[in-house]
C-alpha positions as CSV (number, residue, x, y, z in Angstrom):
1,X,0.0,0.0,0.0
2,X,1.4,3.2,-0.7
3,X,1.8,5.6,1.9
4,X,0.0,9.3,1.5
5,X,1.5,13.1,1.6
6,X,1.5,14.4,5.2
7,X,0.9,17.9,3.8
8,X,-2.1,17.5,0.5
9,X,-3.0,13.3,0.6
10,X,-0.9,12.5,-2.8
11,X,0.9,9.8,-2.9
12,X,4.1,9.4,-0.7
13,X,7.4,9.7,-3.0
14,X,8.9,6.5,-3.0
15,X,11.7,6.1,-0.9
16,X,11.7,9.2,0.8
17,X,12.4,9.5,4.7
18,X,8.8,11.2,5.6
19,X,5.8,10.6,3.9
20,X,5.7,13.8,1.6
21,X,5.0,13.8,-2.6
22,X,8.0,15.0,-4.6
23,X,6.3,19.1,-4.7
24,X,6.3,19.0,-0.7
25,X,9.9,17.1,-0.7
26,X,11.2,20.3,-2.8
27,X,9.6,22.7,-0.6
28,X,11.3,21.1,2.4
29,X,14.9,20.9,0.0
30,X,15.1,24.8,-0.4
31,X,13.6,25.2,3.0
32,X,17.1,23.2,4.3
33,X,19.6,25.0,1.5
34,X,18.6,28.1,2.5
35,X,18.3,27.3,6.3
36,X,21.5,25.5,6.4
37,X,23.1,26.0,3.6
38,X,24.4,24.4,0.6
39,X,28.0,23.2,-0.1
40,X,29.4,24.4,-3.6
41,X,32.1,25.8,-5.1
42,X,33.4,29.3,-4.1
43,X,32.3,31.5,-7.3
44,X,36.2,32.6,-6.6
45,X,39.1,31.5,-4.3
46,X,38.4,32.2,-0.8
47,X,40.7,35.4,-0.1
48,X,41.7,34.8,3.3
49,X,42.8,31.2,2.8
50,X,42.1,30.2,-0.4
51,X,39.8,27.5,-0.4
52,X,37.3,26.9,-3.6
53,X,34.7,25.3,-1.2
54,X,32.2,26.7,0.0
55,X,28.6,26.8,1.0
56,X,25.8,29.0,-0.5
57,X,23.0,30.8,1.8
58,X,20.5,33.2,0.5
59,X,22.5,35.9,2.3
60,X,25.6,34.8,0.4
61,X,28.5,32.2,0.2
62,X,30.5,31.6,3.1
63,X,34.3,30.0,2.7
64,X,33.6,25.9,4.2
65,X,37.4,25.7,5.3
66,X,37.5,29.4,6.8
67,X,34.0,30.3,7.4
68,X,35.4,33.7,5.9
69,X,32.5,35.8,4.1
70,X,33.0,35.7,-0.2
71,X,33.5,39.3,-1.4
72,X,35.3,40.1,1.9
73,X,38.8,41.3,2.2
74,X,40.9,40.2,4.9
75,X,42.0,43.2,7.3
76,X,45.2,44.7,6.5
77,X,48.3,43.1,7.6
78,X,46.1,40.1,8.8
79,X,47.8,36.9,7.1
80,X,45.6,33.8,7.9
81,X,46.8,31.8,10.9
82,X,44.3,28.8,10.2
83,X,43.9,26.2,13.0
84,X,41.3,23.4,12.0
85,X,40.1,22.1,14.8
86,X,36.9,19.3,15.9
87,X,34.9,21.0,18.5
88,X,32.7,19.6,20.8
89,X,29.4,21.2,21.6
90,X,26.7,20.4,24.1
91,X,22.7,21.6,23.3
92,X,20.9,19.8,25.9
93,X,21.4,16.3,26.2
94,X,23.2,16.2,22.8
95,X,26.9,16.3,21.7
96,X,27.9,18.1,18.1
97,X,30.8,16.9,16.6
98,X,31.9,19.2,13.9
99,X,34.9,21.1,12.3
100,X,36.0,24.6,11.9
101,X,38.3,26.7,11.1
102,X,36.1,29.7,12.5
103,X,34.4,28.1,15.5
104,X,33.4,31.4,17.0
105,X,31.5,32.2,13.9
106,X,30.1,28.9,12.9
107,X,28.6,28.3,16.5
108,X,26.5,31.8,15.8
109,X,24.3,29.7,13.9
110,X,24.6,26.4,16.1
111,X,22.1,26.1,19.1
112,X,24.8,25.3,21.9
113,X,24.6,25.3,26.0
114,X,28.0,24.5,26.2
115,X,31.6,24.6,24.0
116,X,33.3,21.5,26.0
117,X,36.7,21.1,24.1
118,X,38.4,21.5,20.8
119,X,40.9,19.4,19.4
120,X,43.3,19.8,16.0
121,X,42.4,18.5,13.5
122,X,40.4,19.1,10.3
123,X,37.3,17.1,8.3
124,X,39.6,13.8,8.1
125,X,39.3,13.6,12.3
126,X,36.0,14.5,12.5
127,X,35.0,11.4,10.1
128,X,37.2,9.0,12.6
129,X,35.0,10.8,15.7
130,X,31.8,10.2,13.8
131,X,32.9,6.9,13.2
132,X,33.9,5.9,16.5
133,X,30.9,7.1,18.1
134,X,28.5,5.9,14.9
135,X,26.4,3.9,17.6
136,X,25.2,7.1,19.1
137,X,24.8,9.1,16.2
138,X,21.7,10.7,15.5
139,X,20.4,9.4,11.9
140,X,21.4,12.4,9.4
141,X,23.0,14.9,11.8
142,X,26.8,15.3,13.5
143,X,24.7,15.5,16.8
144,X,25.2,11.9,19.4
145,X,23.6,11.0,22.2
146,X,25.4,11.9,25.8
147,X,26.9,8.3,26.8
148,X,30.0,7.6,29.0
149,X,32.0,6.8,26.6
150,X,31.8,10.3,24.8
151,X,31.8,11.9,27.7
152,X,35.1,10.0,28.5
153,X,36.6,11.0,25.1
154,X,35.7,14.5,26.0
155,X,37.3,14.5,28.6
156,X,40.3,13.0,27.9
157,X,40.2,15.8,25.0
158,X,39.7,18.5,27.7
159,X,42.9,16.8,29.9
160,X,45.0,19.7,30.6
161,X,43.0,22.5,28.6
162,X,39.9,23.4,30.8
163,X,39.3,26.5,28.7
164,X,39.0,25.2,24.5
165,X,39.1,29.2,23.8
166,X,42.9,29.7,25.3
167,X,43.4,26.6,23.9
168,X,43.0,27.9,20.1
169,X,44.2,31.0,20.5
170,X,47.7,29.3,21.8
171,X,47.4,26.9,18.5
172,X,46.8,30.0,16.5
173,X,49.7,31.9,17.9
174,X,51.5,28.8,17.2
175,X,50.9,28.7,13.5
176,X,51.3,32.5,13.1
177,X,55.2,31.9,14.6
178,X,55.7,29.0,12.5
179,X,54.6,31.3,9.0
180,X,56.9,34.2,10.4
């Protein structure tokens, strides 16, 4: 039997993860692309760190390695001092797993309680932490469910560095030495 539309009472697109026809699928599509974005290529090089991906909003494209707004110019004198890192944020009784090279401004439009750590590393680290905590994952997100052993890798991330913030601003430093 085939399922109906949720929204009008057409038939269900086949396959697709919530009863809706193919027109209401589509409205749901842009709804997502322009509520979260969609990964493309940069319509130029990024100009603070050159990256060609990024992801399109309705305001405008936004660098995916740098976060850094398309049209933009870096500040004077400012050379990039890029530090990817995998943060760790809690909303609720959730963990996000993500990457960034610009936490403070990709958690603007992350609902958060809590930054709990940050550790280097870029989008090839964050696939290993998604993968070692696929059992938790929440079906289609980068957001797991608060068990002990997350909370345990957490910590163990955390070891040392009680405030992620100082932590990436001595990594930055770090990297703007090293380019000097």
């Amino acid at each position: 039997m085939t399922e109906s539309c949720a929204v009008c009472g057409a038939a269900a697109h086949p396959g697709a993860p919530l009863p809706l026809c193919l027109p209401h699928l589509l409205v749901a599509h842009d709804w997502v692309d322009g509520e979260y974005g969609m990964t493309d290529l940069l319509p130029a090089p990024c100009a603070f760190c050159g990256s060609r991906l990024g992801v399109r909003y309705p305001s405008g494209w936004v660098c995916a390695v740098c976060e850094w707004r398309a049209g933009e110019l870096p500040p004077e004198g400012v050379t990039s001092s890029r530090v990817d890192v995998v943060y760790y944020l809690r909303f609720r009784d959730r963990i996000k797993i993500g990457t960034s090279a610009n936490p403070a401004q990709r958690f603007t439009s992350l609902p958060h309680d809590e930054v709990l750590a940050f550790e280097r590393g870029d989008r090839v680290l964050e696939q290993r932490r998604h993968a070692q905590f696929a059992g938790l994952r929440i079906p289609g997100t980068e957001w797991f469910e608060t068990a002990d052993d997350l909370l345990a890798h957490v910590d163990a991330v955390r070891a040392g560095a009680p405030d992620p913030w100082a932590l990436l601003a001595r990594w930055r430093s770090e990297a703007a030495a090293l380019r000097a």
